[in-house]
C-alpha positions as CSV (number, residue, x, y, z in Angstrom):
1,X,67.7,82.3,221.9
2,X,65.2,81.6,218.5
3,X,62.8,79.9,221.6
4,X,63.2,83.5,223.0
5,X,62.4,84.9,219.8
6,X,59.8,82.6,219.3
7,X,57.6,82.8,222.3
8,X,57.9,87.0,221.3
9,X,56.5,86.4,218.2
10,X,53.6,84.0,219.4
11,X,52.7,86.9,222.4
12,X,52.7,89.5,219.6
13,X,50.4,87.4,216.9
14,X,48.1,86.3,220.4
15,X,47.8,90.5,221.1
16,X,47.6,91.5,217.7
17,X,44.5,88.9,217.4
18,X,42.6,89.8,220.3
19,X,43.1,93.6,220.3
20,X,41.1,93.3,216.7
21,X,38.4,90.4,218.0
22,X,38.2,93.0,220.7
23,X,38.0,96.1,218.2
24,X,35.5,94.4,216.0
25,X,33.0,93.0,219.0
26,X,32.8,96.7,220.2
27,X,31.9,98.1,216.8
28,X,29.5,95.3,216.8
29,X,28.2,96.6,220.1
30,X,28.1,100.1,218.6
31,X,25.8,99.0,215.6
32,X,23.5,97.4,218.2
33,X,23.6,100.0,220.1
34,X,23.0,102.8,217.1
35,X,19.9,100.2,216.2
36,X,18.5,100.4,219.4
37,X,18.6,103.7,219.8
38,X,16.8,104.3,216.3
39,X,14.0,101.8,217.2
40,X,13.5,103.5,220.0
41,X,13.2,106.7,218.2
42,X,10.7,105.5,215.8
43,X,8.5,104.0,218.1
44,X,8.1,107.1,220.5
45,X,7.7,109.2,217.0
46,X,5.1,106.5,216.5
47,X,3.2,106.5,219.5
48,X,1.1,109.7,218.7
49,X,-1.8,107.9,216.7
50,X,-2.7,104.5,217.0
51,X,-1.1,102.9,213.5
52,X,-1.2,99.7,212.2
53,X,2.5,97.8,211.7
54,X,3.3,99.5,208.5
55,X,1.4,102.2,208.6
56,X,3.8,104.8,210.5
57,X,4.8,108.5,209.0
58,X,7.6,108.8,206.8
59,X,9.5,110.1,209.7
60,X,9.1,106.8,211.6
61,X,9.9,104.5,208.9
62,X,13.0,106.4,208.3
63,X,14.1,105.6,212.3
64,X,12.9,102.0,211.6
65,X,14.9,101.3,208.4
66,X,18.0,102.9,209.8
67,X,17.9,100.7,212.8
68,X,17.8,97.9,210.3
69,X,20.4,98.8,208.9
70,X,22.1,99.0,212.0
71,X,20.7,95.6,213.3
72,X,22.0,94.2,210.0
73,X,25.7,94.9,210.3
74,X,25.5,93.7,213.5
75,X,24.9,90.8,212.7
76,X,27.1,90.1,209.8
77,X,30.2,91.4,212.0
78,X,28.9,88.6,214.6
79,X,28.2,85.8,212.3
80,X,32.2,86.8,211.1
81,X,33.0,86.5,215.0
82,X,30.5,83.6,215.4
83,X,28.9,85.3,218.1
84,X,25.6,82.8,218.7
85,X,24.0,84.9,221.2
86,X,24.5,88.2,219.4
87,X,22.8,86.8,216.4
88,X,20.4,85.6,218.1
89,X,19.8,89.3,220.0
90,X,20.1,90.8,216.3
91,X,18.1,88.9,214.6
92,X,15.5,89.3,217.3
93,X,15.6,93.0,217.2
94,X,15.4,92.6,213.3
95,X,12.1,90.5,213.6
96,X,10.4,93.3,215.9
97,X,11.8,96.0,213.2
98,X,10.3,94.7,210.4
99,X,7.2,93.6,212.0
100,X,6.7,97.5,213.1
101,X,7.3,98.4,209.4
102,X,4.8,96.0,208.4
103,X,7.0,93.5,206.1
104,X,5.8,90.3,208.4
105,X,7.8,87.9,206.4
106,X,11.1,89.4,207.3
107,X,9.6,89.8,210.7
108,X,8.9,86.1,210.5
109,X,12.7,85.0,208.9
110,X,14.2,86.8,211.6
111,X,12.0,85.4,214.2
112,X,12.6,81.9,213.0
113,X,16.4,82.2,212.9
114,X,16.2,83.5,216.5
115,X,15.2,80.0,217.8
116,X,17.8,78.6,215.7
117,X,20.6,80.8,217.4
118,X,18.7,79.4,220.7
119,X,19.8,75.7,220.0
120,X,23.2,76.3,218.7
């Protein structure tokens, strides 16, 4: 009888457990997702002059450092999963970001910690 009771507690921890990993890698998928989609906005705002990284309208850089944001709680949700490959897809998108808004060492961090993500 307590195996009984046992194996029902086990099945109910093992649910419980993946129903949140589950929960949590779809709001990670969401932030990417919201990122993208923000990116995306800023650079087809962007595309009506010919600017320098950097030198977008406010307008634009408000897109781009939303999707940063975005980009950047995605990837602290999947370093709490240890996601490698969505880091890796995060941090990727974060370089291009901050590269369109100019700040090339953040472009470069990110960047860098992509090929890291590549070799774990």
């Amino acid at each position: 009888m307590w195996v009984a009771r046992l194996v029902e507690l086990y099945k109910h921890s093992v649910v419980r457990y993946i129903t949140l990993f589950v929960t949590q890698l779809s709001e990670g998928r969401a932030l990417y997702n919201l990122g993208n989609i923000y990116h995306a906005k800023g650079k087809h705002i962007g595309r009506t002059g010919q600017q320098d990284p950097g030198e977008f309208p406010e307008d634009v850089r408000s897109c781009l450092q939303q999707a940063v944001q975005y980009y950047e709680d995605n990837l602290q949700l999947m370093r709490e999963l240890n996601e490698t490959a969505a880091q890796g897809r995060a941090c990727g998108n974060l370089g291009n970001t901050y590269y369109l808004l100019g700040n090339f060492k953040q472009a470069i961090h990110y960047h860098e910690e992509v090929s890291l993500h590549g070799r774990l």
